[in-house]
DSSP file (Angstrom, degrees, kcal/mol; ACC not computed):
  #  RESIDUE AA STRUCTURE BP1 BP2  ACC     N-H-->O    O-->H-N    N-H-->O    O-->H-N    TCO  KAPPA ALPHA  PHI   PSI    X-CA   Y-CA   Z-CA
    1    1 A X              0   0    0      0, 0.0     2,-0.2     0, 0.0     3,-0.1   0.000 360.0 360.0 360.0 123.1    1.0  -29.5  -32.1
    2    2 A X        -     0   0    0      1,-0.1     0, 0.0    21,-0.0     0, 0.0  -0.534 360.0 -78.6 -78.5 149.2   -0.9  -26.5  -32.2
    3    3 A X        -     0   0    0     -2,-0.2     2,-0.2     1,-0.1    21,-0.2  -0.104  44.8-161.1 -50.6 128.7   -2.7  -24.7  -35.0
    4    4 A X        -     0   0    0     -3,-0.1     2,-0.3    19,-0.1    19,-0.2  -0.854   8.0-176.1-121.2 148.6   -0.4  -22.5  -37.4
    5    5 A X  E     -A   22   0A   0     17,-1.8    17,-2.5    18,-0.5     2,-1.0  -0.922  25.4-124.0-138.8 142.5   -1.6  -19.8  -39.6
    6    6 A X  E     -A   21   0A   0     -2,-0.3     2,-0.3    15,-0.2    15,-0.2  -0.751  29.9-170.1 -88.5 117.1    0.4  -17.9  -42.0
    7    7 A X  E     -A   20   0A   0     13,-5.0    13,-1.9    -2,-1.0     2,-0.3  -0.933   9.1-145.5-125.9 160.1    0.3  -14.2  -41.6
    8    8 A X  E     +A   19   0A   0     -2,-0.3    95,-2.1    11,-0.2    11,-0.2  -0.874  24.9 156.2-119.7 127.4    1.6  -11.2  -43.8
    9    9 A X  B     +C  102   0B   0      9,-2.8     9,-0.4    -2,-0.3     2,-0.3  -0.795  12.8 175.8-156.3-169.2    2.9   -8.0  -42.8
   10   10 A X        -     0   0    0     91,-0.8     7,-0.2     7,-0.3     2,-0.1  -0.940  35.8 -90.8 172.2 159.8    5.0   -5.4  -43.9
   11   11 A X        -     0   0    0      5,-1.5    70,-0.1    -2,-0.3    73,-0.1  -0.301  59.0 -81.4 -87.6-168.2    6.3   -1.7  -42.6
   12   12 A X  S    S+     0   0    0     68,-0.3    69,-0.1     1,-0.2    -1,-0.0   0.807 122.2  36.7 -40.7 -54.1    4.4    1.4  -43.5
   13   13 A X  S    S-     0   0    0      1,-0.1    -1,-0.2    69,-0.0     0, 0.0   0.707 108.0-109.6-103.6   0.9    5.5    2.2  -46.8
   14   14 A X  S    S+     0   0    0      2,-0.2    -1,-0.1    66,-0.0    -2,-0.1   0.593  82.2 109.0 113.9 -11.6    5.9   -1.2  -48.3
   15   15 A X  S    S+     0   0    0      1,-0.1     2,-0.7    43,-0.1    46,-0.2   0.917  70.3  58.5 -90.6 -28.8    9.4   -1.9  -48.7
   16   16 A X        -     0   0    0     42,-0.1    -5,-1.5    45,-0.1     2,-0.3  -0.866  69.6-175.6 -98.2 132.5    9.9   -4.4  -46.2
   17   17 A X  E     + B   0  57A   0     40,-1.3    39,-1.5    -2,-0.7    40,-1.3  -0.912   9.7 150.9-105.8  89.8    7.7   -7.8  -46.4
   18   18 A X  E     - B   0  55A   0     -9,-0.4    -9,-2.8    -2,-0.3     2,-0.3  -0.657  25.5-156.1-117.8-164.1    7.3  -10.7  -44.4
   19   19 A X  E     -AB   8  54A   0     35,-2.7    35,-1.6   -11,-0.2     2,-0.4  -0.988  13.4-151.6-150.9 158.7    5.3  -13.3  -43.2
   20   20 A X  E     -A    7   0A   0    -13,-1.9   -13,-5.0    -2,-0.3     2,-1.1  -0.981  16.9-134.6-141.3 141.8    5.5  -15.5  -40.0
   21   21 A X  E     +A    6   0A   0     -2,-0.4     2,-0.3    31,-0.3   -15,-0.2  -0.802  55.7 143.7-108.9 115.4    4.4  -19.2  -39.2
   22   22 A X  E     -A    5   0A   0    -17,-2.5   -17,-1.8    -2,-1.1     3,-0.2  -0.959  53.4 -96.7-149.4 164.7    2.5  -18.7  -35.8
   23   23 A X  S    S-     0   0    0     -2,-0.3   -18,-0.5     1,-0.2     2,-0.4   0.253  73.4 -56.5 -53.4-156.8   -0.3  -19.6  -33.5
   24   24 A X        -     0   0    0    -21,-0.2     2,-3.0   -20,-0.1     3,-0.2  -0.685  56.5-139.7 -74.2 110.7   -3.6  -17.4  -33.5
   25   25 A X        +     0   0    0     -2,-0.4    -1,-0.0    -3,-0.2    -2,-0.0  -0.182  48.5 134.8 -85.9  75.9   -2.6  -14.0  -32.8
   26   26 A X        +     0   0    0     -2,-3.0    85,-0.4    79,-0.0     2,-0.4   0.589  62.1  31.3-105.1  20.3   -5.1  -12.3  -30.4
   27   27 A X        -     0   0    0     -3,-0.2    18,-0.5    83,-0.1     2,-0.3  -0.973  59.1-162.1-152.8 177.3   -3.2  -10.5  -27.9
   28   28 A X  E     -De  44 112C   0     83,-2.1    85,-2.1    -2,-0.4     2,-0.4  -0.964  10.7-130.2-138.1 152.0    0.1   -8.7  -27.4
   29   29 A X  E     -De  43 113C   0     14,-1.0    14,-2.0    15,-0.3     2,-0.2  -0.976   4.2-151.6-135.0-177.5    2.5   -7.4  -24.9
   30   30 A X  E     - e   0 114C   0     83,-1.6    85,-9.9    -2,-0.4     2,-0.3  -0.739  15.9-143.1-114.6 167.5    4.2   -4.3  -24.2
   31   31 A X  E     - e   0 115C   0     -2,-0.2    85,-0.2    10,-0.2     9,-0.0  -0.577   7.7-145.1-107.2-173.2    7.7   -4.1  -22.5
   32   32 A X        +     0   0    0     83,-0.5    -1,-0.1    -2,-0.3    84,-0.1   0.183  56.9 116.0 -98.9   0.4    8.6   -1.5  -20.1
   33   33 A X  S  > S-     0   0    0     82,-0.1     4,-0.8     1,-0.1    85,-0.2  -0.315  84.3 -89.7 -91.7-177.6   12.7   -1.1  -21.0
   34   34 A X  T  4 S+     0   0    0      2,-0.2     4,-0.1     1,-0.2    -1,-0.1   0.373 116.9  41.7 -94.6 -27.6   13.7    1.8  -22.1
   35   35 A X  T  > S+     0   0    0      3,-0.1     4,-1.6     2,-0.1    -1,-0.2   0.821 112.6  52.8-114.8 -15.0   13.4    1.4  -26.1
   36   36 A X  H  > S+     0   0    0      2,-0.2     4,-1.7     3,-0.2     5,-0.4   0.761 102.9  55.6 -49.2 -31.6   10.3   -0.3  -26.1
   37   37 A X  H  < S+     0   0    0     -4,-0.8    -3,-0.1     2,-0.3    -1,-0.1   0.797 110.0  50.9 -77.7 -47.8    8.5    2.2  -24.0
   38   38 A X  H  4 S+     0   0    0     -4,-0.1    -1,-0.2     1,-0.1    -2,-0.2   0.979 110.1  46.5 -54.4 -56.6    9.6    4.8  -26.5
   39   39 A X  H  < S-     0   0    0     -4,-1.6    -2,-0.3     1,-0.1    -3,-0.2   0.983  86.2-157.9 -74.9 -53.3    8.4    3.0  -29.3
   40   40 A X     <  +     0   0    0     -4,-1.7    -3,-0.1     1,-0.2    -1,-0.1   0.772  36.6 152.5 102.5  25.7    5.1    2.2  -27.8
   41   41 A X        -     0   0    0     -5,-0.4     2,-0.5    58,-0.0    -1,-0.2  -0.275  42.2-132.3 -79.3 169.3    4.7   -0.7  -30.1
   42   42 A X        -     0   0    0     56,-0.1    58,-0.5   -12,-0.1     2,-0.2  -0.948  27.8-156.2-107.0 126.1    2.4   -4.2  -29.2
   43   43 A X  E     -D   29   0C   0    -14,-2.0   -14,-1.0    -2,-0.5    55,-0.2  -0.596  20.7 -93.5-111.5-172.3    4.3   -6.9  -30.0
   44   44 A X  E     -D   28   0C   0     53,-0.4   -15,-0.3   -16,-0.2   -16,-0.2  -0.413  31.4-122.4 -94.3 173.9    3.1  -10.6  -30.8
   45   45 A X  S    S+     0   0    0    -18,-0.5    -1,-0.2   -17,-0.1     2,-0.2   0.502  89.8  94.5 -66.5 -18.8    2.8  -13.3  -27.6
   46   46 A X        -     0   0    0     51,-0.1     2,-0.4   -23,-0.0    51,-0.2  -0.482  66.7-156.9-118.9 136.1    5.2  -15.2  -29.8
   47   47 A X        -     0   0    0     -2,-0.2    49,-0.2    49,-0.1     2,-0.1  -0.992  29.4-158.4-130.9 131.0    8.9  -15.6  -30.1
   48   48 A X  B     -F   95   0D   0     47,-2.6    47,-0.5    -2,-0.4     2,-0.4  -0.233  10.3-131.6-124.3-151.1    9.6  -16.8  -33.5
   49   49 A X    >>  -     0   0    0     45,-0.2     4,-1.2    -2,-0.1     3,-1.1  -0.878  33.6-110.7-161.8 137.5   12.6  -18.6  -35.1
   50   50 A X  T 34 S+     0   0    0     43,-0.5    44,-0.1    -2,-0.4    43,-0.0   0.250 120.0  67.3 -94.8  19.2   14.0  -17.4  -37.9
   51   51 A X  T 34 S+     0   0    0      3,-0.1    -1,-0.3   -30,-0.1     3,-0.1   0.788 105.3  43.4 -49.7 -66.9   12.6  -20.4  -39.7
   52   52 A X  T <4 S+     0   0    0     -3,-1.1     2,-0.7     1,-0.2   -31,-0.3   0.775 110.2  80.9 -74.7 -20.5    8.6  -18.9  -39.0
   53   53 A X     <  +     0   0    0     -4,-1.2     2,-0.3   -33,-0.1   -33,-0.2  -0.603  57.7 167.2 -74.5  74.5   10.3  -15.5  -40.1
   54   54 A X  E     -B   19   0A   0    -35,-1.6   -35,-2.7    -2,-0.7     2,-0.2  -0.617  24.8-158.8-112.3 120.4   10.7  -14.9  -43.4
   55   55 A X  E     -B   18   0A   0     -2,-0.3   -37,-0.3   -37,-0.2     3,-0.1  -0.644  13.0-176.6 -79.2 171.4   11.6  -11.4  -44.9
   56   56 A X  E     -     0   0A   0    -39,-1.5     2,-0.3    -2,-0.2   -38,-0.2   0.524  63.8  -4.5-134.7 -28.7   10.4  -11.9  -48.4
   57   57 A X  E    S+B   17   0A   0    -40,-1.3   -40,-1.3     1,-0.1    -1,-0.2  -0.810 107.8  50.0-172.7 149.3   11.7   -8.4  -49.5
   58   58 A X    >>  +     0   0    0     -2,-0.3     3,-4.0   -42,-0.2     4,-1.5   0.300  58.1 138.6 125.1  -8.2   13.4   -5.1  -48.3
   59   59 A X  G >4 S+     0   0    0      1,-0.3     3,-1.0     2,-0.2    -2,-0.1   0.894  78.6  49.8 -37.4 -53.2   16.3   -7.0  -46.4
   60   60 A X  G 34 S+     0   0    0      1,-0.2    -1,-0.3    18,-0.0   -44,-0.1   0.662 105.0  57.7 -69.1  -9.1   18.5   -4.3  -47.8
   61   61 A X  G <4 S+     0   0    0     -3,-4.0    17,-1.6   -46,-0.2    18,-0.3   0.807  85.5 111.5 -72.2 -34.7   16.0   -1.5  -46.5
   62   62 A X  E <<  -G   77   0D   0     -4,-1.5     2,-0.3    -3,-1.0    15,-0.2   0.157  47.9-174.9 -12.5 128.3   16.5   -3.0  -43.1
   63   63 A X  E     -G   76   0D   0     13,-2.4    13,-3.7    11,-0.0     2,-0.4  -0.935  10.7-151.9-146.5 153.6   18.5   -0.8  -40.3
   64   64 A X  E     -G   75   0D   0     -2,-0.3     2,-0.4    11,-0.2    11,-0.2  -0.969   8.2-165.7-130.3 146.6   19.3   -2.1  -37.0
   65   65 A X  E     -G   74   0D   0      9,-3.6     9,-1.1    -2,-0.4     2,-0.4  -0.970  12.7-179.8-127.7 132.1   19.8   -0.3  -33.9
   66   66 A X        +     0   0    0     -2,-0.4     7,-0.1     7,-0.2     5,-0.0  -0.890   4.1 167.2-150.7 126.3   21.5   -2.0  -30.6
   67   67 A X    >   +     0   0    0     -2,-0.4     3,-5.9     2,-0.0     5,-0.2   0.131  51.7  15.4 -80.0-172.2   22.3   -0.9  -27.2
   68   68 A X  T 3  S-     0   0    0      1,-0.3    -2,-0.0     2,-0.1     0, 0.0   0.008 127.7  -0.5  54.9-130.2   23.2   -1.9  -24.3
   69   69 A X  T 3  S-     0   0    0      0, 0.0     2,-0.4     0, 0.0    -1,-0.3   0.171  91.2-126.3 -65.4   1.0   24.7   -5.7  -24.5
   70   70 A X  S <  S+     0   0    0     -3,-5.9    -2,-0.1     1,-0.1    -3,-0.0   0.078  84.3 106.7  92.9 -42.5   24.1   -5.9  -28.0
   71   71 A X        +     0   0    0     -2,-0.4    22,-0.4    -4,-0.1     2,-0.2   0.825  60.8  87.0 -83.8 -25.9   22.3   -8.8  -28.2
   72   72 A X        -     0   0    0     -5,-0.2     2,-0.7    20,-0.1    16,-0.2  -0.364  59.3-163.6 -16.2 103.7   19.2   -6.9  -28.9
   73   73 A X  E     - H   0  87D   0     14,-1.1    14,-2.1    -2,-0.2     2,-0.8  -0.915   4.7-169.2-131.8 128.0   18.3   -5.9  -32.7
   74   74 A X  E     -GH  65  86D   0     -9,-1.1    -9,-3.6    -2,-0.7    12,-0.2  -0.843  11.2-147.6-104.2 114.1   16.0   -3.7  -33.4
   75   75 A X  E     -G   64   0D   0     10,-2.6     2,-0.4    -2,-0.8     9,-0.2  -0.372  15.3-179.3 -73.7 157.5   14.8   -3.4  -37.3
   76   76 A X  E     -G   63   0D   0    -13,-3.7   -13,-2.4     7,-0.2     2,-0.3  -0.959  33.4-125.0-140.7 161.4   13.8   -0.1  -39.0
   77   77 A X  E  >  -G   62   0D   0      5,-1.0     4,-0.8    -2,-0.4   -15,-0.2  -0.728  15.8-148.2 -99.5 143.7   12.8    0.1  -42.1
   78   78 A X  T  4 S+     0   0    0    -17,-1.6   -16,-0.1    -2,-0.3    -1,-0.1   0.765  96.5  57.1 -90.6  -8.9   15.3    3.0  -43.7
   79   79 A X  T  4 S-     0   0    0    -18,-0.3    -1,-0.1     1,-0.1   -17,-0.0   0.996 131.3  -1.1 -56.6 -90.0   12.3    4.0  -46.0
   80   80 A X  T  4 S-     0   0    0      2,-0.1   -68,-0.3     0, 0.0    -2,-0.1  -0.193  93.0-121.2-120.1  15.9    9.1    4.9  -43.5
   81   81 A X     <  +     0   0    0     -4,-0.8     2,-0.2     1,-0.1    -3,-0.1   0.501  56.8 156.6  30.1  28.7   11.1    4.2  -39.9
   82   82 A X        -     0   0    0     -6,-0.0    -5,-1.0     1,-0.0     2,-0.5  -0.453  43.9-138.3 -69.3 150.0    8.6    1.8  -39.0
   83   83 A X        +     0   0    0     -7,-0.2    -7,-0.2    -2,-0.2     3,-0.1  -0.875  33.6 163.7 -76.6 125.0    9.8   -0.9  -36.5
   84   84 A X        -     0   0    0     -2,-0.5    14,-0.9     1,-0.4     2,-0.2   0.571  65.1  -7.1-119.3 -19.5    8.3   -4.5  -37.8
   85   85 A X  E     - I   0  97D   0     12,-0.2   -10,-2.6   -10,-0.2    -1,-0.4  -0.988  57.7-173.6-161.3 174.9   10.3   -7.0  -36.0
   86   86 A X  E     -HI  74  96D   0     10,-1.3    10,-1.1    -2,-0.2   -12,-0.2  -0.972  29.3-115.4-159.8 164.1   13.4   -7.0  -33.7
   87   87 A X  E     -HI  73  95D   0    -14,-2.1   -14,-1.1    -2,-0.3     8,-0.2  -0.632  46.3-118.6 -89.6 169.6   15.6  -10.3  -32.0
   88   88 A X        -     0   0    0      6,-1.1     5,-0.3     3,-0.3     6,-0.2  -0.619   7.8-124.1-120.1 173.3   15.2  -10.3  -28.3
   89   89 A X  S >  S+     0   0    0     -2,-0.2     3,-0.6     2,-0.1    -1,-0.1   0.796 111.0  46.7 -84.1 -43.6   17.4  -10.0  -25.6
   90   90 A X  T 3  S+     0   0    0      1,-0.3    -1,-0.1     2,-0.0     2,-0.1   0.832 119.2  39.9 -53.8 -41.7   16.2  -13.4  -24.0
   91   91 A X  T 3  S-     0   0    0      3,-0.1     3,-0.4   -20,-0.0    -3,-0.3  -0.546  82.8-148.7-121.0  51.4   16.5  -15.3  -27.2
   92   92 A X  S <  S+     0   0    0     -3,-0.6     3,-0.1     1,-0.3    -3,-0.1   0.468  80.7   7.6 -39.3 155.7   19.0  -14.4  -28.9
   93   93 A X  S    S+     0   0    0    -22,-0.4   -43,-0.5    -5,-0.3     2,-0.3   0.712 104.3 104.1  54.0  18.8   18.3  -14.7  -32.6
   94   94 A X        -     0   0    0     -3,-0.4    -6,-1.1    -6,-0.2     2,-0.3  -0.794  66.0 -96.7-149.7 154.6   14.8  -15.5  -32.2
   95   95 A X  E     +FI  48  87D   0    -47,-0.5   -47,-2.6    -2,-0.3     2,-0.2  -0.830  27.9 174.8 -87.5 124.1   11.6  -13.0  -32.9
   96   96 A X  E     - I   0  86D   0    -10,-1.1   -10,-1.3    -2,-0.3     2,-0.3  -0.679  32.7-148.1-112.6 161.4    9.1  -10.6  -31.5
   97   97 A X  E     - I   0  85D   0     -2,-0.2     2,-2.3   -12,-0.2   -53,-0.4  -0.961  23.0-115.3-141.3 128.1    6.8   -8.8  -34.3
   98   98 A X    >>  -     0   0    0    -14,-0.9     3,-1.9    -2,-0.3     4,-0.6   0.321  29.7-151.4 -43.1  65.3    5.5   -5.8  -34.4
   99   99 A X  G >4 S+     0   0    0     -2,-2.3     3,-1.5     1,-0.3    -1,-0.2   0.601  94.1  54.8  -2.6 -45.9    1.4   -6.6  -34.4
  100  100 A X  G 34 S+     0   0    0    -58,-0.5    -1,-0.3     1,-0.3    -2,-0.1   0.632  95.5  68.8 -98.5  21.8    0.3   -3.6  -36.2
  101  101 A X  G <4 S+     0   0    0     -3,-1.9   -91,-0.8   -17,-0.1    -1,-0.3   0.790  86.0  98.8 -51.6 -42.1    2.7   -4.5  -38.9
  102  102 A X  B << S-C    9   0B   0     -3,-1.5     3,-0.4    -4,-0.6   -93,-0.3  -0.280  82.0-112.4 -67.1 159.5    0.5   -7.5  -39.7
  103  103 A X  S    S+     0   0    0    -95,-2.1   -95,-0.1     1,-0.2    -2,-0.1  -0.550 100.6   3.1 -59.0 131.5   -2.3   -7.8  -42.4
  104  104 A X  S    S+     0   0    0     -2,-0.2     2,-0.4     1,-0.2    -1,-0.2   0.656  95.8 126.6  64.6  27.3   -5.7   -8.0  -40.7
  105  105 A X        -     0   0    0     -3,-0.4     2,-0.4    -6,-0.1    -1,-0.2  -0.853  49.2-148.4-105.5 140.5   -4.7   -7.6  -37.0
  106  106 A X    >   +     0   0    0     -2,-0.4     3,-2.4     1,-0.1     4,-0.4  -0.541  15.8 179.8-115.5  66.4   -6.3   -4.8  -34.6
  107  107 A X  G >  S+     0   0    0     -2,-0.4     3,-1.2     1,-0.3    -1,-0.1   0.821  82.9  66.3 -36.1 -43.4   -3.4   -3.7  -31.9
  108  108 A X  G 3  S+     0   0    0      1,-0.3    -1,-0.3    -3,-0.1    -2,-0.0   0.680 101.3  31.8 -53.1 -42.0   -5.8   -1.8  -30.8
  109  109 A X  G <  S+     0   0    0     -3,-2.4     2,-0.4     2,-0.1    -1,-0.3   0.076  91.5 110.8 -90.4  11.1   -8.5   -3.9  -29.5
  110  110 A X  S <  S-     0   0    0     -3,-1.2   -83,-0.1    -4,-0.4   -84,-0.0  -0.705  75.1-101.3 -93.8 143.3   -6.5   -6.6  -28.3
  111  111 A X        -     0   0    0    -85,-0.4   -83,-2.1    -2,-0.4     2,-0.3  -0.216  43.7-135.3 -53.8 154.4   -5.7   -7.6  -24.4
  112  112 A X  E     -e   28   0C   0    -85,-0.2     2,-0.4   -83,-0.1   -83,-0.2  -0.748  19.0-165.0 -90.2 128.1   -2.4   -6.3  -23.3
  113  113 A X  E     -e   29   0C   0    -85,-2.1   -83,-1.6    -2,-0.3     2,-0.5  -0.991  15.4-145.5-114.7 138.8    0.0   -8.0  -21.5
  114  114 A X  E     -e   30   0C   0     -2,-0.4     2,-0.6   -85,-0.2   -83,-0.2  -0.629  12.6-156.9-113.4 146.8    3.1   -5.6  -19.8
  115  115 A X  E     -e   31   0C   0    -85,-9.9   -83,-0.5    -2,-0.5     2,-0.3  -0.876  16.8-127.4-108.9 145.5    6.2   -7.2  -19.7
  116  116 A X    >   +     0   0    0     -2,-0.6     3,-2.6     1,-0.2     4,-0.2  -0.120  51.2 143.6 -99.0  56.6    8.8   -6.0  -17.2
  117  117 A X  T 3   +     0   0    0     -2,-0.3     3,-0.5     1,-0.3    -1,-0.2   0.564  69.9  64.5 -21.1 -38.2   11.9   -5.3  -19.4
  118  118 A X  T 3  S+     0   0    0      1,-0.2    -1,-0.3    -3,-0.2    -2,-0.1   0.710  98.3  62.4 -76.3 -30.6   13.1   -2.5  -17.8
  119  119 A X    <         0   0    0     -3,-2.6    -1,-0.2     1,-0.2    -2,-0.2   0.869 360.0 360.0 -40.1 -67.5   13.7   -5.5  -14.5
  120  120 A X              0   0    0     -3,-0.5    -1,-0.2    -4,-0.2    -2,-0.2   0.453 360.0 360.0 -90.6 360.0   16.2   -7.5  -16.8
């Protein structure tokens, strides 16, 4: 079993909080489909279970937007429109998180990986 770390994150202005139980987070990737691309976020390597996702507060601040097939959900915060987490298309129910949502993470310097969404 590999090493798990608790990390803390939250959108811009603070009204949504959570925290995720995850490996070491040092890289991200971006997708190519069509609302990722927009949004131009890095998200974590990690697909999380909504066990290791915990909002801890803001649920009701929460808006979701879904295209397509649906099975997508994309959160916004209704507050500060940040994106912080969204379910995937692959995995239904299951979690990507926005990286520079986390506490003490640097999107910026991390390797990239591009995922080809846009494919699926």
């Amino acid at each position: 079993m590999e090493n798990r770390r608790t990390y803390h994150g939250s959108c811009h202005c603070g009204a949504v909080k959570f925290r995720i139980s995850s490996p070491e987070i040092s890289s991200g990737v971006r997708c190519n489909c069509s609302i990722c691309q927009r949004k131009g976020a890095l998200m974590t390597p990690y697909i999380y279970s909504p066990a290791e996702l915990v909002i801890e507060a803001g649920t009701e601040q929460l808006s979701v937007y879904q295209f397509g097939t649906g099975v997508a959900k994309h959160y916004f915060c209704k507050v500060c429109g940040i994106y912080p987490f969204h379910q995937t298309l692959r995995k239904a129910g299951y979690y990507r998180v926005n990286v520079g949502c986390i506490d003490g993470l640097e999107p910026l310097t991390m390797p990239v990986e591009v995922f080809d969404g846009r494919s699926l």
